[in-house]
matplotlib code that plots the C-alpha trace (Angstrom):
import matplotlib.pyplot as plt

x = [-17.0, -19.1, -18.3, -21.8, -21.5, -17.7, -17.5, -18.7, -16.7, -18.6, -16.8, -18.3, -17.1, -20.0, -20.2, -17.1, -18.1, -19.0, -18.7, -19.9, -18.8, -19.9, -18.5, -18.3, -19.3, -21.2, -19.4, -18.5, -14.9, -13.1, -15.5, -13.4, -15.0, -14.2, -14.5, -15.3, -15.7, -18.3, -17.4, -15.1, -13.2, -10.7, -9.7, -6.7, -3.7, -2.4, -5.6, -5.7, -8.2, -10.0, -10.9, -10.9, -12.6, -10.0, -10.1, -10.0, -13.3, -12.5, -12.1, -8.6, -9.7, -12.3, -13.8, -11.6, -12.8, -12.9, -10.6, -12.2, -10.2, -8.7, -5.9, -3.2, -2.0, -5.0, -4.4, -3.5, -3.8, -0.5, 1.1, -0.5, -3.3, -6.0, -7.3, -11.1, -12.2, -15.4, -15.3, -12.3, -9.7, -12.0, -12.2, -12.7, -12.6, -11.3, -9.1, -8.9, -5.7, -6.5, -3.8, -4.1, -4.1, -0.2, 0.2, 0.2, 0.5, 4.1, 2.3, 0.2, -1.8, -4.4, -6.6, -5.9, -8.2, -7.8, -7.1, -9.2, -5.0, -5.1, -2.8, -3.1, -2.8, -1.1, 1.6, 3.0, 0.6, 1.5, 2.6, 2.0, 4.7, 5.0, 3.7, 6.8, 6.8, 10.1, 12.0, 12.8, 12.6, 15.0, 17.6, 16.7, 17.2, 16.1, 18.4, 18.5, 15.7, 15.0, 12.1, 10.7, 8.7, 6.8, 7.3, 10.0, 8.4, 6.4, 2.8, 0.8, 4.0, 3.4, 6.8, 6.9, 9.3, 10.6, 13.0, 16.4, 16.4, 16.5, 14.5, 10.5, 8.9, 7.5, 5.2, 3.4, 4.2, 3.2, 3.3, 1.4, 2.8, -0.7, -1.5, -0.5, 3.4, 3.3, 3.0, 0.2, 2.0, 5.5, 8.2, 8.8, 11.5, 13.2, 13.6, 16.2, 13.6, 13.9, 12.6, 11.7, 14.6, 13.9, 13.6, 16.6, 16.7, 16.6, 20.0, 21.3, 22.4, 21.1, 23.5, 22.0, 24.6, 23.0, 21.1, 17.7, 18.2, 16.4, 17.7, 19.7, 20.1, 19.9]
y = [77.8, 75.6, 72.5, 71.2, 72.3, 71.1, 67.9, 64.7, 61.3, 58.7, 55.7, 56.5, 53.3, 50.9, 49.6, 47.1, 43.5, 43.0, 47.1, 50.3, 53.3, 57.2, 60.4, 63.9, 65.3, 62.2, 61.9, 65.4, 66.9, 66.8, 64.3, 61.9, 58.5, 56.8, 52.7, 50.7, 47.1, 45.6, 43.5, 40.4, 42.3, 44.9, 46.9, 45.5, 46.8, 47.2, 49.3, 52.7, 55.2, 57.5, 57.1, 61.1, 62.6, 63.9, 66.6, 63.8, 62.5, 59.7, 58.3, 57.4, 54.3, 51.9, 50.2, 47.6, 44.1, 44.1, 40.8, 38.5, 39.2, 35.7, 34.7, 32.5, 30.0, 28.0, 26.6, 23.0, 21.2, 21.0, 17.5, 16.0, 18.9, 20.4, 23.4, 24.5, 27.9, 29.9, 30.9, 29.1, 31.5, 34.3, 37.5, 37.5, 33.7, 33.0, 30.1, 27.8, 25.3, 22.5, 20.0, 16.2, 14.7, 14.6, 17.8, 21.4, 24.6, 26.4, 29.6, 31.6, 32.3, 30.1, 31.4, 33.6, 35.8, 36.4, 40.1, 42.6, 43.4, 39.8, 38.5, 36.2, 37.9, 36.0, 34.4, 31.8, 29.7, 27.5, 24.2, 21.0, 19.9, 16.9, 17.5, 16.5, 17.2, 18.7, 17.5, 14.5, 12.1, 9.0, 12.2, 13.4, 10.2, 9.8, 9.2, 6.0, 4.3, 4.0, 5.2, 3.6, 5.7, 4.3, 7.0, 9.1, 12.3, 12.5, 12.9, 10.2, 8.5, 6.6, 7.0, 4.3, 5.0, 2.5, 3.1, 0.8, -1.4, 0.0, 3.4, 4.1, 6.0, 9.5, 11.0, 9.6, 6.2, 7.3, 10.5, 11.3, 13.1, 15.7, 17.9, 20.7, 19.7, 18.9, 16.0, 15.8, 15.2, 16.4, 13.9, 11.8, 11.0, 7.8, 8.2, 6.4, 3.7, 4.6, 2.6, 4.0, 3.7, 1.2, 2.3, 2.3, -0.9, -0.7, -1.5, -2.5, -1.5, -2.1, -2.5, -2.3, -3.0, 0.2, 1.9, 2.1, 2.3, -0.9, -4.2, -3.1, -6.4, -5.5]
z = [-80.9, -78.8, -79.0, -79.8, -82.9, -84.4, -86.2, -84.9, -84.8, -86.6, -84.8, -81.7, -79.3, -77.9, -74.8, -73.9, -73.7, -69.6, -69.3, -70.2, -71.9, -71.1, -73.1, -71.9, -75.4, -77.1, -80.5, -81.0, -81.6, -78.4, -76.5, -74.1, -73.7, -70.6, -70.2, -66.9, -66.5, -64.6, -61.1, -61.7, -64.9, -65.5, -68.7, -70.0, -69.6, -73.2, -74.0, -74.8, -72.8, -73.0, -76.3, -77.9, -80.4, -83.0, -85.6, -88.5, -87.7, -85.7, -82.1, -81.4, -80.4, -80.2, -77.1, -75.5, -74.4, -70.5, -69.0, -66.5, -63.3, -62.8, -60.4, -61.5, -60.6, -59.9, -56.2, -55.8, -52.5, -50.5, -49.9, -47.3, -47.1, -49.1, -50.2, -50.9, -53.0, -52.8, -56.4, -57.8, -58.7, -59.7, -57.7, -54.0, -54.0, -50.5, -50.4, -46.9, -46.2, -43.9, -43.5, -42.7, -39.1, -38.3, -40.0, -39.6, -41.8, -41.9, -41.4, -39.7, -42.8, -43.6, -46.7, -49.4, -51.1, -55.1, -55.4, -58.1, -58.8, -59.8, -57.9, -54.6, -51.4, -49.5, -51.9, -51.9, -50.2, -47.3, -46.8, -44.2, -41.8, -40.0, -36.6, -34.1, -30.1, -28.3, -26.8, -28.8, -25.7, -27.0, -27.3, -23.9, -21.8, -18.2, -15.7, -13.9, -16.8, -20.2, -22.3, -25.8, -28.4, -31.1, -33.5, -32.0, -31.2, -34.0, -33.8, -32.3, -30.4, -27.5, -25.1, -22.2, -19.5, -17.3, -14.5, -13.1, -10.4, -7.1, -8.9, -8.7, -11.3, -10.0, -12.7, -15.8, -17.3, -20.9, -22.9, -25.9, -28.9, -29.5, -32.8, -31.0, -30.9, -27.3, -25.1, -23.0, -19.8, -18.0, -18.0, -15.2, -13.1, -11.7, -7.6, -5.9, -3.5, 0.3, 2.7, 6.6, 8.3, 11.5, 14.7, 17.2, 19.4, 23.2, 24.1, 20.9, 17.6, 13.8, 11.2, 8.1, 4.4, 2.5, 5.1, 4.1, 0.5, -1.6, -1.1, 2.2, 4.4, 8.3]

ax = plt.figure().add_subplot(projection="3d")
ax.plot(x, y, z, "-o")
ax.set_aspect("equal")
plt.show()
């Protein structure tokens, strides 16, 4: 029998809210309606499709109601950061994380996107770290001085190094703590002072008490 002419349905399912409906058969006997949702929703899970046609006169179902693709949770700003959406937390919003000056992310990820799955990609989201500089130079020393941070090694610290009596400093007198977890300059050392040693005398000696080190007495 052609199924043009068998029994029709007369619960024929409308359009879904935000969607659209189209039937291989129109309302006739054996006629599968498929659903789609338009861009930003998705047919619910729970919902049961295709609708068919049955022999009792009736589609099996009726059009479902199509979901607003949402991701959740909503993104907050990280301590010490913030976040900023291009559509919120609808789909294909594209989430950026800036942290604050001192900080910096705990990942190599720095946006998410919200998924048509609904789901965040990537998840969790990161978080801000203090920015610190290694080595720690109060734990690393220098020999034959001293050196004073502000903060540590933490970001922004000033470091002062200073060397002993009898010692010249050879390199930088300050390093910086910078935003990208490294000091801006090497670390110095303290060099034992050396003066020229004096020439020999014409028939004569020099005695000098620490040869030419600082504060020898000849």
């Amino acid at each position: 029998m052609n199924i043009m002419q068998g029994q029709q349905c007369s619960n024929a399912p409308d359009d879904p809210n935000f969607g659209s409906v189209s039937c291989s058969f129109g309302s006739y006997q054996g006629s599968e309606c498929h659903f789609s949702c338009d861009y930003g929703y998705r047919l619910p899970s729970q919902a049961i499709y295709p609708a068919i046609c049955m022999r009792n006169g009736l589609f099996n179902a009726s059009a479902p109601t199509c979901e607003k693709i949402i991701c959740n949770p909503t993104l907050t700003s990280p301590a010490n950061g913030k976040v900023e959406c291009t559509n919120s937390n609808n789909q294909d919003s594209n989430c950026l994380y800036e942290c604050d000056l001192g900080y910096k992310l705990n990942s190599s990820n720095q946006q998410s996107l919200c998924m048509e799955n609904g789901h965040w990609d990537p998840y969790p989201p990161p978080t801000c770290q203090k920015i610190t500089c290694l080595p720690d130079p109060i734990t690393e020393g220098i020999s034959n001085g001293r050196v004073n941070c502000s903060m540590k090694n933490s970001f922004a610290s000033k470091c002062i190094y200073t060397c002993d009596t009898g010692y010249e400093l050879i390199g930088p007198l300050v390093r910086l703590c910078q935003q990208s977890s490294a000091w801006n300059a090497t670390k110095p050392i303290c060099q034992k002072i050396m003066c020229p040693r004096l020439p020999a005398l014409q028939n004569g000696n020099t005695v000098c008490t620490l040869g030419n080190s600082y504060l020898s007495s000849c």
